[in-house]
Structures are given as structure tokens and as C-alpha cells.
C-alpha positions as CSV (number, residue, x, y, z in Angstrom):
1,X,86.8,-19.7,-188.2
2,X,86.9,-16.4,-186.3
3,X,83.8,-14.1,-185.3
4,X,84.3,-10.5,-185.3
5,X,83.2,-8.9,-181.7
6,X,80.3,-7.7,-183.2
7,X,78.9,-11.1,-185.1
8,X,80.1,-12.4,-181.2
9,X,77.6,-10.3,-179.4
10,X,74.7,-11.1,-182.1
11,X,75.1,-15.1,-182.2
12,X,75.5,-15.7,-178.5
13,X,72.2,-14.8,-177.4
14,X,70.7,-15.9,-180.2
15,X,72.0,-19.1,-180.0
16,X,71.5,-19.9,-176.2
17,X,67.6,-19.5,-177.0
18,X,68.0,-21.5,-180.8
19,X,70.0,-24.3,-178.5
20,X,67.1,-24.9,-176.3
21,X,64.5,-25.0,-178.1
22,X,66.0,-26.7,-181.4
23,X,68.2,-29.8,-181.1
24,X,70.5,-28.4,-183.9
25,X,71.4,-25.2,-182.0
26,X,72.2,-22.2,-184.1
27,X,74.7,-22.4,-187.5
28,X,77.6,-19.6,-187.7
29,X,77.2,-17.8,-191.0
30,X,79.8,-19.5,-192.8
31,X,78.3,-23.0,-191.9
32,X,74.9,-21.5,-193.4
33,X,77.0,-20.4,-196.7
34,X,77.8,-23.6,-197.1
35,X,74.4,-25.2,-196.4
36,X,73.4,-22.7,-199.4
37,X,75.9,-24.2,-201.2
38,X,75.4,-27.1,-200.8
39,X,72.0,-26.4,-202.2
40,X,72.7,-24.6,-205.1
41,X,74.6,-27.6,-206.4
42,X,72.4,-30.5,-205.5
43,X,68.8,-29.2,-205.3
44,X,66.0,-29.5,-202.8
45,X,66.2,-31.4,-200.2
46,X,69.7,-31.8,-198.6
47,X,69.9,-35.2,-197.1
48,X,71.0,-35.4,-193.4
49,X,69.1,-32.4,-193.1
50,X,65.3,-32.0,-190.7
51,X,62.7,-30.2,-193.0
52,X,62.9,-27.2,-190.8
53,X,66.9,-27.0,-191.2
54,X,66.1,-27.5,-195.1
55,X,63.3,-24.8,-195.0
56,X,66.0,-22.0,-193.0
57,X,68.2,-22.7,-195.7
58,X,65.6,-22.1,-198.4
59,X,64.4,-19.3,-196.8
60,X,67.5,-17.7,-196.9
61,X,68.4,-18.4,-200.4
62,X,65.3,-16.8,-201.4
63,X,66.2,-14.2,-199.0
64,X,69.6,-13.5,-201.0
65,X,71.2,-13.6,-197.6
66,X,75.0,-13.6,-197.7
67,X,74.6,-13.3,-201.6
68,X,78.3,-12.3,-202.5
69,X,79.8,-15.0,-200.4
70,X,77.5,-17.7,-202.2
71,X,78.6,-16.3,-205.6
72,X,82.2,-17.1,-204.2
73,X,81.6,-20.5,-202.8
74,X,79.8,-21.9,-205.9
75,X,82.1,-19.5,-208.2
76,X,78.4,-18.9,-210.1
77,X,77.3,-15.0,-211.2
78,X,74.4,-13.6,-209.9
79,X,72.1,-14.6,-213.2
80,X,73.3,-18.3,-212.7
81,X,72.3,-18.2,-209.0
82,X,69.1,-16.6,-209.7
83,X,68.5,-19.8,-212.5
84,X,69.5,-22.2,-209.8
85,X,67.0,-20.5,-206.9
86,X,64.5,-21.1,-209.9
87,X,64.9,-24.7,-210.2
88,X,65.5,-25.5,-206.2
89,X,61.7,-23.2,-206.0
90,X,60.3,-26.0,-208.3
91,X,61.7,-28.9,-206.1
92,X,60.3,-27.2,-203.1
93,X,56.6,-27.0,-204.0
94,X,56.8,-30.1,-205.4
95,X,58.5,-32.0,-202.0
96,X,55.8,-29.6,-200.1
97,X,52.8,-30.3,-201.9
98,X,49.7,-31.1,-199.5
């Protein structure tokens, strides 16, 4: 995988501050696309995965982040996406219930 200058200059910093306070350290974009991914097709929660790695996922799918490059990884439309956010929504109140 290649970073354009400009993705470059935004994840280096960003990531020297993620590193040390997070023992995962910082995801490119395309390894977030396919955490997303990954969660579109099996649900809430990814195993493997802390609950605050699972949650910056979520976040982002509910975010629409990267939207188009989901749609091509998971080869789903945008109304089939939206269904699947739907259903992952439900498995996340109910795995964060109090």
C-alpha cells in the first residue's frame, strides 16, 4: 500500500501521539476499510478486536467514512449498507447495555 504525500503528512503525526498512548497505534485507511468490512459481513463485535478498536470502527461506519470504498470492498449499494449499519446498531446497544 502507498500513501499519497498528503495522507503522509496527516497520519504521521497523528500516529506518533495514537502510538503512545494506545498499544494498537494508528490504522492506515485502507486497514480501517477493511475493519468496516469486516463488520458489515459479520456483525458487532469483531473478535481479536479491544472494545475501543471495535467502537472506532463503529463510529466510523456510522460516520459513513470512506463510504464509496466500503461499497467496493463488500460489492453492497448504498441501501444494502445502510440495512446492514441497521442491524450492526442493534448488536451494539445490545453488547453495550448497562
Amino acid at each position: 500500500m502507498t500513501l499519497s504525500d498528503d495522507d503522509e503528512d496527516e497520519a504521521a503525526p497523528a500516529a506518533a501521539a495514537s502510538s503512545s498512548s494506545s498499544g494498537t497505534g494508528r490504522r492506515t485507511p485502507v486497514q480501517m476499510d477493511e475493519l468496516r468490512a469486516q463488520m458489515i459481513r459479520e456483525g458487532y463485535p469483531l473478535a481479536g478486536l479491544s472494545r475501543d478498536d471495535m467502537n472506532r470502527v463503529w463510529v466510523s461506519l456510522t460516520e459513513k467514512r470512506r463510504w464509496p470504498q466500503l461499497q467496493a470492498l463488500t460489492g453492497m449499494d448504498a441501501a444494502v449498507l445502510a440495512e446492514r449499519v441497521r442491524i450492526i446498531r442493534q448488536q451494539f446497544k445490545a453488547a453495550n447495555k448497562k
